[in-house]
N, C-alpha and C positions, 0 to 999 in steps of 0.2 A: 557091680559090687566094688567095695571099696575096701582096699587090703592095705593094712600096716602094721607096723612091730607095736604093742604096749609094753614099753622096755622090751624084753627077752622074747615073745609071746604073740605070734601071729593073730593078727585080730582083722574079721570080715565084719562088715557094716553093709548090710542091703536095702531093709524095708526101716528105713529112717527117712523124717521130714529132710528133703536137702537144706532145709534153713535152721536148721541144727547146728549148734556152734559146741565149738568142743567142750567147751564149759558147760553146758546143758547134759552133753553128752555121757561127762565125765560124772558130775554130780545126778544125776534123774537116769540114766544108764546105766551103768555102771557101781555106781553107790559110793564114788570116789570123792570125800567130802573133804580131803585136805586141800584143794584148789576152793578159791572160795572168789564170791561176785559182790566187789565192791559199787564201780560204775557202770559197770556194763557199755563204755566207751571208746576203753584204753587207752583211760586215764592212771590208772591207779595202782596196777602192777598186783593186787591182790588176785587174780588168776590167772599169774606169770607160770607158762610150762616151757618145758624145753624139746622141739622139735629138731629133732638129728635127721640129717641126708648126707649123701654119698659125695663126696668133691674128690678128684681127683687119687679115687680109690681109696681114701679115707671119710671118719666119719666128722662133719663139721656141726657144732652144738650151739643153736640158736634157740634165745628166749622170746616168747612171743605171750602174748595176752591172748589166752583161751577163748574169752568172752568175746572176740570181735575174728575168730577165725572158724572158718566154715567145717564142719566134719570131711567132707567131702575131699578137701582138701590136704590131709592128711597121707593122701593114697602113694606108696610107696616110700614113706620114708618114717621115723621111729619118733613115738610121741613116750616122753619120760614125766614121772608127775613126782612130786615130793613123796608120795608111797613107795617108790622105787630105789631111792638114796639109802634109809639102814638096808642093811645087809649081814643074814647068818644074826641078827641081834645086837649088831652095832651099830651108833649111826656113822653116817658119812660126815668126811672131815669138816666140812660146811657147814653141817647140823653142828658137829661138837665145837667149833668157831661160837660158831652165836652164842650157845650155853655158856663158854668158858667167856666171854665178854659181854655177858649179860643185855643182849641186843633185844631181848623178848622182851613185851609186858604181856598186854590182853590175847597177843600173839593171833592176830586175824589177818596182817598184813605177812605173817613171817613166813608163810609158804613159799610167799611171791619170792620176797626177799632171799629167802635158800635157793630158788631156782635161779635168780640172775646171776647169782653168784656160784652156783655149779656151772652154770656156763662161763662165766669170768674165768672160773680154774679150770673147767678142761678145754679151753681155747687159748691159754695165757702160761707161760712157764714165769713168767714175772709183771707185774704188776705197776706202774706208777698211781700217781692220785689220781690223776686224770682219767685214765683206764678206769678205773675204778668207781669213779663219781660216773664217768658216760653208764659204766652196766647197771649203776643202782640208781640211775637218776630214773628211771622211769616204775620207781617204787616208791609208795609214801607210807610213812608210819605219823600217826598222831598221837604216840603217847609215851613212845619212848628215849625220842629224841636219836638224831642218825649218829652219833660221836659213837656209842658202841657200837653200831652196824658197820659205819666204815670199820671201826678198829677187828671188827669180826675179820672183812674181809681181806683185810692186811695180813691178819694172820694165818691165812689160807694157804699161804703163799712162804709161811715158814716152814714147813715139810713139805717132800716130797709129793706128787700127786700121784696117789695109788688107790684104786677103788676097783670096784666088779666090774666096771667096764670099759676097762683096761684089756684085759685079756680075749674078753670076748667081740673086741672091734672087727677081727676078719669076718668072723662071724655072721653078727650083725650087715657087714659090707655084702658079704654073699646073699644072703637074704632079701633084701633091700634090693639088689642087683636085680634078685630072679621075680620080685613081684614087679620093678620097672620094666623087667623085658618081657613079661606077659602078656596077651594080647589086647585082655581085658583093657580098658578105658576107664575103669573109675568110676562107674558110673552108679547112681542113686537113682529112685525112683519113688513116690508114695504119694498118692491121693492128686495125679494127675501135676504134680510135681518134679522136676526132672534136674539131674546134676550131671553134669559132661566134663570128661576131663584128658583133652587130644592132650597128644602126645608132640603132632607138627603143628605146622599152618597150614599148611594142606587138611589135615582132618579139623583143625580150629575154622577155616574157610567155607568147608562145606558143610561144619555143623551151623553156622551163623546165616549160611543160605537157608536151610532147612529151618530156623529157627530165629529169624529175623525179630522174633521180640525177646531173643535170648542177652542177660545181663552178664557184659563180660567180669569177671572175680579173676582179681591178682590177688593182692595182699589182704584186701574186706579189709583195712582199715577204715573205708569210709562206708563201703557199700555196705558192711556188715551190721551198718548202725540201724538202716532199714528195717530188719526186723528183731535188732537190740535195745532199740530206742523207741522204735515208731511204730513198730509191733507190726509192720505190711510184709507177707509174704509177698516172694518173689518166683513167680510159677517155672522158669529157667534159669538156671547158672551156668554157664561157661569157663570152666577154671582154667587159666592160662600158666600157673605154676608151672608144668610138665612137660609146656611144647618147647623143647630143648633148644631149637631152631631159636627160637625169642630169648633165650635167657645169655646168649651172648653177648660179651664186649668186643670189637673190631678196632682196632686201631690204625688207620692209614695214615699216609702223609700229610693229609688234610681234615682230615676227623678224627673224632669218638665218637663210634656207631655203637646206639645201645637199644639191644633189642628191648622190647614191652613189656617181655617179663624180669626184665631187671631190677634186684631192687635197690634201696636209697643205700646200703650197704655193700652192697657188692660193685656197685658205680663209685663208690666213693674214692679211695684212692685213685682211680683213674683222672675223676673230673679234677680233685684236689691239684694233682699232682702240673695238670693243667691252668688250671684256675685255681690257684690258694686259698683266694678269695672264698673262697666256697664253705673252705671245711667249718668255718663257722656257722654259716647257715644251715649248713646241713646238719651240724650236732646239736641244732636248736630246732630240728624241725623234728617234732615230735620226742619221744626215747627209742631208746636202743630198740626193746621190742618191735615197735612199731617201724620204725626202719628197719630190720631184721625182716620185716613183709612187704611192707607200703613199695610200690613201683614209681619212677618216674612217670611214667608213660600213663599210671593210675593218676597221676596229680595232674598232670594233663587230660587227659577222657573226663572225669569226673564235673571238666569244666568249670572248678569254685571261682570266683573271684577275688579268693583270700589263699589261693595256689603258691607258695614260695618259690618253684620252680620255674613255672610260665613266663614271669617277669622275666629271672634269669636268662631262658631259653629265647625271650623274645630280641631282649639288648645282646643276645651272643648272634640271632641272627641264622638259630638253628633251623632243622627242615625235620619233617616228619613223612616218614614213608606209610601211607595210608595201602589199604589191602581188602579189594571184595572179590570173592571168587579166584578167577586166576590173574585179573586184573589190579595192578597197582598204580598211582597216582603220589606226585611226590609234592607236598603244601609246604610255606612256613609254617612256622609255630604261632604268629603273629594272624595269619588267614585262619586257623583255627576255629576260633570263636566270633561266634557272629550276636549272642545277647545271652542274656543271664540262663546259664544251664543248657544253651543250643548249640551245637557246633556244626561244622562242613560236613559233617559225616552222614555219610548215604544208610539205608538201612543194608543191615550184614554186614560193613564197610568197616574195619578195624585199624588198628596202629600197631604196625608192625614193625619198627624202628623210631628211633631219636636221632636225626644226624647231626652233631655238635660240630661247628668250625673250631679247628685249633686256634690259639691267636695267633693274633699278626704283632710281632715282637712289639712293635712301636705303639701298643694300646695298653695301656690301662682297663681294667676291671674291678669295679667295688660292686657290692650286695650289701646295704644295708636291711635290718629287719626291724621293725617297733612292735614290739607285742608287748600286753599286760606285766607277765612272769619271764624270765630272761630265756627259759629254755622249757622244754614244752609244750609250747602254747599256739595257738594261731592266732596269726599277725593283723594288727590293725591299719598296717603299711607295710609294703614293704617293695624297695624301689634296687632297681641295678641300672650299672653303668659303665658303657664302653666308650669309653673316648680316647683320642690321639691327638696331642697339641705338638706343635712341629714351629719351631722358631718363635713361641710366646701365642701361638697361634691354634683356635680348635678346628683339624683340620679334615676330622671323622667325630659322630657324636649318636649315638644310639642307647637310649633313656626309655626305662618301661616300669609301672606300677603294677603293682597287684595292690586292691582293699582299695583302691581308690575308684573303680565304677563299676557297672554290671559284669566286666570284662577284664582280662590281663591285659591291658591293652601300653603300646606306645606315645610318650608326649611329644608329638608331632609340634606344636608350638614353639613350645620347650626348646626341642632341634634347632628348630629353623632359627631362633632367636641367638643360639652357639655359632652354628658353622659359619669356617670361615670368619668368624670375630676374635679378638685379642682375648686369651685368656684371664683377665683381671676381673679388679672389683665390680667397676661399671658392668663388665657384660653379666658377670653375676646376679645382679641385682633384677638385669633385664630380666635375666632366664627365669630369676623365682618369679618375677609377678606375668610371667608368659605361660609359667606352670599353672596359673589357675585359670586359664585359659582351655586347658586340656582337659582338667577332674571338674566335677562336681558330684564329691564324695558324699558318702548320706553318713547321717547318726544312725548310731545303733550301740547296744551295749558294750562291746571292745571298744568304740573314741568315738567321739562327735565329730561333725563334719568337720568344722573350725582346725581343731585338734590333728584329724586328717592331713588336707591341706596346709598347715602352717608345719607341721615334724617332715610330712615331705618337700616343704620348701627350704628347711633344714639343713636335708641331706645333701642339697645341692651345695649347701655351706660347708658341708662335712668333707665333701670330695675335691671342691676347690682345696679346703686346708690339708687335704690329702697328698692333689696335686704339690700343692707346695714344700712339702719337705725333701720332695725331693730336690736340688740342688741343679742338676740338670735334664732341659727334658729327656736327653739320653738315658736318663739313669730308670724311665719309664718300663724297662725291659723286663728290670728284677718285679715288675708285678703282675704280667701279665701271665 
């Protein structure tokens, strides 16, 4: 059985499909039609809802796209929908934003739109544009153009933030509490269908022993698409949301250990703070929603070859703490994959950690991305790079694509053509035509192979004139 708050309002879900996604649920369930299914990808932010959990004895209010997140999944923590914003017969100051700055037309997108923006104001006591563009950028409107919507949510932010659910967060937190510490698991069941949802890795271990063709669910950003796109039931799910043990960040002397259930959000100032470099990438890897569930650890498993992270992880060098039973095994991120959609992993055998090397002051890191649309979108390339030049000289050099083969793979070529050579034009030149030595990219609808190959031979242009502003190699330090 599966227990969570609707707003205020304890709500059990038992004999449901587990491939039930909360949009199905909310609209064909429930009869809750103000959430509405534009792509059913999460793309589109029109069945933006706000999913509340417990953080450090407060309630934290994350917007997520309905249509790609599982029911199931929901278990223990407080799912809010735009029926729940007026209150007593007013609406919420969000709702009266957008009326008083005329952000409606046909108004099919504006649910979405109110929900990213009740989460903007009760996680935000002030607001820049930036802030503001990241909550709304994973909502589109066609007809009314965004100039009122932004100006909605600017003025969000000119009163105080007061609403019903304010008063009632202890509340809410007790609640919440006492259905996480129930014994129950979460569990779904129908038509030889099954939903699991451990709470450690120990019950996540043993349920994947028992259940060896069970499909692990973090975020269902991607997995979710299976039966929202493709229409294939998935006869097991494994939701890892809730094993607590995984959802940690560890910081040692020499890492950033992140556990599996981590997501692209909750890692983020960490990795940033480490790697700068990052926060671009990562505020272009997908919207907010979607980051607000998508896991690192998801973008690795799922093994794409258009992964923004894997690259990353391969040129930083990181390890993966793999896990079957009570046995674990510690791989690169780089040994991972072995061909299109296959990876090292044993059956039952899961990812139980990310171990990221901190840098080594003396390196440099860049992440460029090429995609279609600048943010949102998946990438036609996208390359990173750690190198260390030491007296005009490269004298460390670790280069990895994604979108360029079946594989995240590293350009071995590439390397060998750097290290140890004079940092200048000449070796430049080398390394790009050594680069197509490593790829042979295919066409497909995101870029032609051509296209491919010639933007990531680019990037190699990009980070030389990178390298060069700085003035000395010492000064290497402020970017790593």
């Amino acid at each position: 059985m599966v227990k969570f708050l609707l707003n205020q309002s304890e709500t059990q879900v038992s004999q449901i499909d587990p491939n039930t996604t909360v949009l199905e649920y909310l609209r064909e369930h429930l009869f809750r039609t103000g959430t509405k299914e534009g792509c059913a990808s999460g793309d589109c932010g029109a069945c933006t809802v706000v999913i509340a959990d417990v953080e450090n004895g407060h309630i934290v209010y994350r917007s997520a796209n309905a249509c790609i997140t599982a029911v199931g999944s929901l278990h223990g923590k407080q799912l809010i929908t735009v029926e729940d914003l007026k209150y007593q017969g007013k609406l919420h100051s969000v709702q009266q934003s957008m009326i008083n700055c005329h952000g409606s037309q046909c108004g099919f997108c504006t649910p979405g739109f109110i929900m990213s923006m009740f989460a903007l104001r009760k996680n935000n006591q002030t607001a820049d544009q930036h802030t503001i563009l990241e909550n709304l950028g994973g909502n589109l409107c066609r007809c009314t153009g965004y100039r009122p919507i932004v100006d909605a949510a600017v003025k969000i932010f000119e009163t105080p933030q007061e609403d019903q659910f304010n008063p009632l967060e202890k509340s809410v937190v007790k609640k919440l509490n006492k259905i996480n510490n129930e014994q129950s698991q979460g569990t779904l069941a129908s038509c030889d269908k099954y939903f699991f949802s451990p709470s450690s890795t120990n019950e996540l271990a043993e349920l994947l022993l028992k259940y060896p063709q069970g499909k692990l669910l973090a975020g269902g950003t991607d997995l979710c698409l299976n039966f929202t796109q493709l229409l294939n039931d998935i006869e097991v799910l494994i939701y890892v949301g809730r094993v607590r043990d995984m959802a940690n960040i560890n910081l040692t002397n020499q890492s950033i250990e992140l556990g599996a259930a981590v997501t692209y959000t909750q890692a983020k100032d960490d990795l940033v703070a480490w790697y700068p470099d990052l926060k671009e990438l990562i505020e272009r890897l997908g919207s907010l929603q979607v980051r607000n569930q998508a896991t690192i650890a998801g973008n690795i498993g799922n093994a794409s070859p258009i992964g923004d992270m894997p690259p990353v992880l391969i040129a930083l060098r990181a390890k993966l703490l793999l896990r079957k039973g009570s046995e674990t095994r510690l791989v690169a991120v780089e040994d991972y994959f072995i061909r299109y959609r296959v990876t090292i992993l044993k059956p039952s055998e899961f990812i139980e950690k990310i171990i990221v090397p901190k840098p080594d002051p003396k390196n440099l890191f860049k992440a460029y991305k090429i995609s279609k649309r600048l943010e949102d979108d998946i990438s036609a390339t996208c390359g990173a790079f750690n190198i260390q030049i030491a007296k005009g000289r490269v004298t460390a050099i670790n280069i990895a694509f994604g979108g360029m083969a079946e594989i995240p793979k590293r350009a071995i070529f590439c390397e060998q053509s750097l290290i140890n050579q004079p940092w200048d034009t000449q070796t430049l030149e080398i390394a790009i035509e050594a680069l197509a030595n490593d790829f042979s990219p295919i066409s497909d609808f995101r870029a032609s192979a051509e296209y491919r190959l010639g933007v990531s031979q680019n990037m190699l242009r990009r980070l030389f004139l990178d390298t060069q502003a700085l003035q000395h190699p010492t000064r290497i330090t402020h970017y790593a």
